[in-house]
C-alpha positions in Angstrom: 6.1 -5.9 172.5 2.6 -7.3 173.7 1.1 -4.2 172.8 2.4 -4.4 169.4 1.0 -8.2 169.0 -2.6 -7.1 169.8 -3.0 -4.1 168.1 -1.0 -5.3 164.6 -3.6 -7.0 162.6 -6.0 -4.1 163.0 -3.7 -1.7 162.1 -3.0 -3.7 158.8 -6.5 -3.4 158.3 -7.3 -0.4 159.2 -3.9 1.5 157.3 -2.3 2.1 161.1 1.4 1.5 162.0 1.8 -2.0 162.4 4.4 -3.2 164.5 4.6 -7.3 164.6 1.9 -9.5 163.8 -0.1 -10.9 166.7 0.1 -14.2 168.4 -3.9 -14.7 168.2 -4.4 -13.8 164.7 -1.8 -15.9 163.7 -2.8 -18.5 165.8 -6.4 -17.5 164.2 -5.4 -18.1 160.7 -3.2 -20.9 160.5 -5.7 -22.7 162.3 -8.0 -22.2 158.8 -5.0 -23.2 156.5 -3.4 -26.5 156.9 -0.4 -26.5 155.4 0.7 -23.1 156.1 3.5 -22.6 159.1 3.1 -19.4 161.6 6.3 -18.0 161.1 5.3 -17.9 157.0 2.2 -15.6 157.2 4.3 -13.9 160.1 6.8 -12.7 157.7 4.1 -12.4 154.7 2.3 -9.7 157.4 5.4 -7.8 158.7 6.6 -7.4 154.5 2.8 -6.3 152.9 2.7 -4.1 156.1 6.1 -2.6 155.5 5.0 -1.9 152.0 1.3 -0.6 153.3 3.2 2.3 154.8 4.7 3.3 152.3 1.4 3.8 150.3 2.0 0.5 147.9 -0.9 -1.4 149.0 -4.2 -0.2 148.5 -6.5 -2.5 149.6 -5.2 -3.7 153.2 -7.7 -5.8 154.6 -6.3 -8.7 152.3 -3.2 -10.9 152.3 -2.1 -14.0 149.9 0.7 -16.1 150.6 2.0 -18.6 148.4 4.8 -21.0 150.0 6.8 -22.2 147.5 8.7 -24.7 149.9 5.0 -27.0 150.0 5.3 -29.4 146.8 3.2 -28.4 143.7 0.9 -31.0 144.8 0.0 -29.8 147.6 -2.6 -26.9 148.6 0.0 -23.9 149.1 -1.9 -20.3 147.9 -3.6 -18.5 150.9 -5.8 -15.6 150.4 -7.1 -14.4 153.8 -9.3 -11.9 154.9 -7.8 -10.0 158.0 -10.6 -7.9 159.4 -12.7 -11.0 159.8 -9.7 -13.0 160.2 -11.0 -15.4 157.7 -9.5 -17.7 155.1 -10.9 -16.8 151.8 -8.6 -19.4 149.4 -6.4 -22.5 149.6 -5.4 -23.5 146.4 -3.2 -24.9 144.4 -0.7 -23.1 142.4 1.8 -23.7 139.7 5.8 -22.8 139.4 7.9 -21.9 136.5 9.4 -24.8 134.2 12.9 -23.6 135.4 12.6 -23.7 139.3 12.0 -27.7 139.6 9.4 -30.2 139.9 7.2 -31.6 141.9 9.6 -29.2 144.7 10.5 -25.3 143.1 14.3 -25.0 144.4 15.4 -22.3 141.9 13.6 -18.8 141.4 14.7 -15.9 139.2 13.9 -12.3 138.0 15.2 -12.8 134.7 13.9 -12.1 131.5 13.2 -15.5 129.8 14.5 -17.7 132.6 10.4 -19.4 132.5 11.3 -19.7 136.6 9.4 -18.3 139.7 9.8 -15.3 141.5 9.6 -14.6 145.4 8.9 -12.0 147.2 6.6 -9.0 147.7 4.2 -8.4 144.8 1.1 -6.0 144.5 -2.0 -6.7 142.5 -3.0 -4.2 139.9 -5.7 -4.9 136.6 -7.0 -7.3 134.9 -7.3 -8.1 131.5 -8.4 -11.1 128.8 -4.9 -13.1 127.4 -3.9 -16.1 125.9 -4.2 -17.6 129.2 -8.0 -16.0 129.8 -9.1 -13.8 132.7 -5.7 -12.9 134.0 -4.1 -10.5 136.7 -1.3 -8.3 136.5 1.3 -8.0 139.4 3.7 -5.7 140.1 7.2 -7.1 141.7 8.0 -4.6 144.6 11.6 -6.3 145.3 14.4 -5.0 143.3 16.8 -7.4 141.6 14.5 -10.2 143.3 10.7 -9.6 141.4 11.0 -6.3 139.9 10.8 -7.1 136.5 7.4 -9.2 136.7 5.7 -6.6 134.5 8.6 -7.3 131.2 7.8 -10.5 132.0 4.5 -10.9 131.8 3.9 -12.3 135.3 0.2 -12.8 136.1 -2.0 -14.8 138.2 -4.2 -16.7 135.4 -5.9 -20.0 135.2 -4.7 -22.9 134.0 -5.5 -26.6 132.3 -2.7 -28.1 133.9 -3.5 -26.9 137.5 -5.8 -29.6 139.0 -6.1 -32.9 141.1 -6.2 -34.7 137.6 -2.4 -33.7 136.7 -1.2 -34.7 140.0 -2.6 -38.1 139.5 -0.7 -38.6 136.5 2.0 -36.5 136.5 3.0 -36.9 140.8 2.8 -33.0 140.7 1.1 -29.8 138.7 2.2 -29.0 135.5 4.7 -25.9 135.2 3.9 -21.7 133.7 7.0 -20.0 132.4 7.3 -18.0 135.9 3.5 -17.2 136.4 1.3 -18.2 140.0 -1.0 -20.3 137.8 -4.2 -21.5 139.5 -7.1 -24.2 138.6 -9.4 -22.4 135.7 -12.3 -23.0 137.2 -11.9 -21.1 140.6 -9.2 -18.2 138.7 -12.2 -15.3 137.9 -13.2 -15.5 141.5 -9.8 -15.6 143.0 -8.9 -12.5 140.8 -11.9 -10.7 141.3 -11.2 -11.1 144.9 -7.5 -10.0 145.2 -7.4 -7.4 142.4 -6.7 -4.0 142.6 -3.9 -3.3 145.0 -3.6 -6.0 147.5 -0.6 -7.5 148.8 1.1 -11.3 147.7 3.7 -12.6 149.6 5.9 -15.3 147.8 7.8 -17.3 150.1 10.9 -19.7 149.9 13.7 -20.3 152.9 15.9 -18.4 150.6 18.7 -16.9 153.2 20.0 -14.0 150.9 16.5 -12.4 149.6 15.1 -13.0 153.4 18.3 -11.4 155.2 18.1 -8.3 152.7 14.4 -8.1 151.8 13.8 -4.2 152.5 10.3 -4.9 153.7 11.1 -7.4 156.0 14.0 -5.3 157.1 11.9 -2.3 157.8 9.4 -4.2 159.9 12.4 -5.7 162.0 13.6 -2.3 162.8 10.3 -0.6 163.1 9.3 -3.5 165.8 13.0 -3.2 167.7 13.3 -7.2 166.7 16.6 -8.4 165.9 17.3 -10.2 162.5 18.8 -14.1 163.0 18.1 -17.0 161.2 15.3 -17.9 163.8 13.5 -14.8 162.8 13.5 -14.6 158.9 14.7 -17.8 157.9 13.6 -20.7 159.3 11.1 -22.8 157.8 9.9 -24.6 161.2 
């Protein structure tokens, strides 16, 4: 198992086997991102390299992690670098109208439910919208984020993403399902992430955690046991 902790973030990096995320580059990490618990970008780790393996994510030197349980007004997106172990982003991002306020509690897949998705999504192209410079992501979850392309789910910049709507409103304003980010730092943040790498949406949600296949694979792959310790707590 030690063995497995120090040689796991380089073979994310570096397209190897990885067997369970390591106590230092966790460690490493959080230490750059307040706000953001270790056993969060543990699970974000084991799921994009679960998915690595199995030739979904291109470019594996980079990991985002949204938590959804941190309040809109808080700084909850991650984007970090893990060959230089680096934080690149912490932002703030928006939920759907339908999964709550200030606090998301309710996410969907559904067509026109304007609510959140969790889960394991992949970055793929960019193009020029109604919402500007967006990104397109691909859900890699069935039944739990699979149909983000019918539903137009990108990472785009937003008016109502910013310190100023907190002020006034106790908490961001709300996309119709989309990880909506401040305008001004969106082409930067896109242009960092496009292209293939991994975004791991998180929520203490006990069903999609217990049966996520990615987080499933990296349990049995590692020889850890699932319990509520290991991929559901929020501590």
């Amino acid at each position: 198992m030690k063995r497995s902790f120090v040689t796991a973030a380089i073979a994310f990096a570096c397209a190897a086997n990885l067997q369970a995320a390591p106590d230092a580059l966790i460690t490493t990490l959080v230490s750059q991102a307040p706000g953001l618990r270790p056993n969060v970008l543990r699970l974000a780790l084991d799921a994009a390299s679960a998915a690595a393996e199995r030739g979904l994510v291109a470019r594996r030197n980079l990991l985002t992690v949204i938590d959804y349980s941190l309040p809109s007004s808080e700084q909850r997106l991650f984007v970090f670098d893990l060959a230089k172990q680096k934080l690149l982003f912490r932002e703030l991002v928006a939920h759907g109208k339908s999964s709550g306020g200030n606090i998301a509690n309710f996410f969907s897949n559904e067509p026109g439910s304007e609510a959140t998705s969790l889960g394991l999504f992949v970055t793929e192209d960019t193009y020029n919208g109604h919402n500007g410079y967006s990104l397109r992501l691909k859900g890699l979850e069935a039944g739990i984020n699979d149909m983000a392309s019918e539903r137009a789910i990108v990472l785009h910049g937003a008016y109502y993403v910013s310190r100023e709507a907190v002020k006034v409103l106790g908490r961001l304003g709300r996309s119709w399902g989309c990880p909506a980010v401040r305008s001004e730092i969106a082409p930067e943040l896109i242009d960092t992430i496009r292209g293939g790498t991994a975004i791991f949406a998180y929520y203490p949600e006990q069903s999609w955690l217990s049966n996520s296949v990615y987080l499933r694979q990296a349990l049995a792959r590692s020889g850890r046991k699932a319990s509520s310790n290991t991929l559901t707590s929020s501590k």
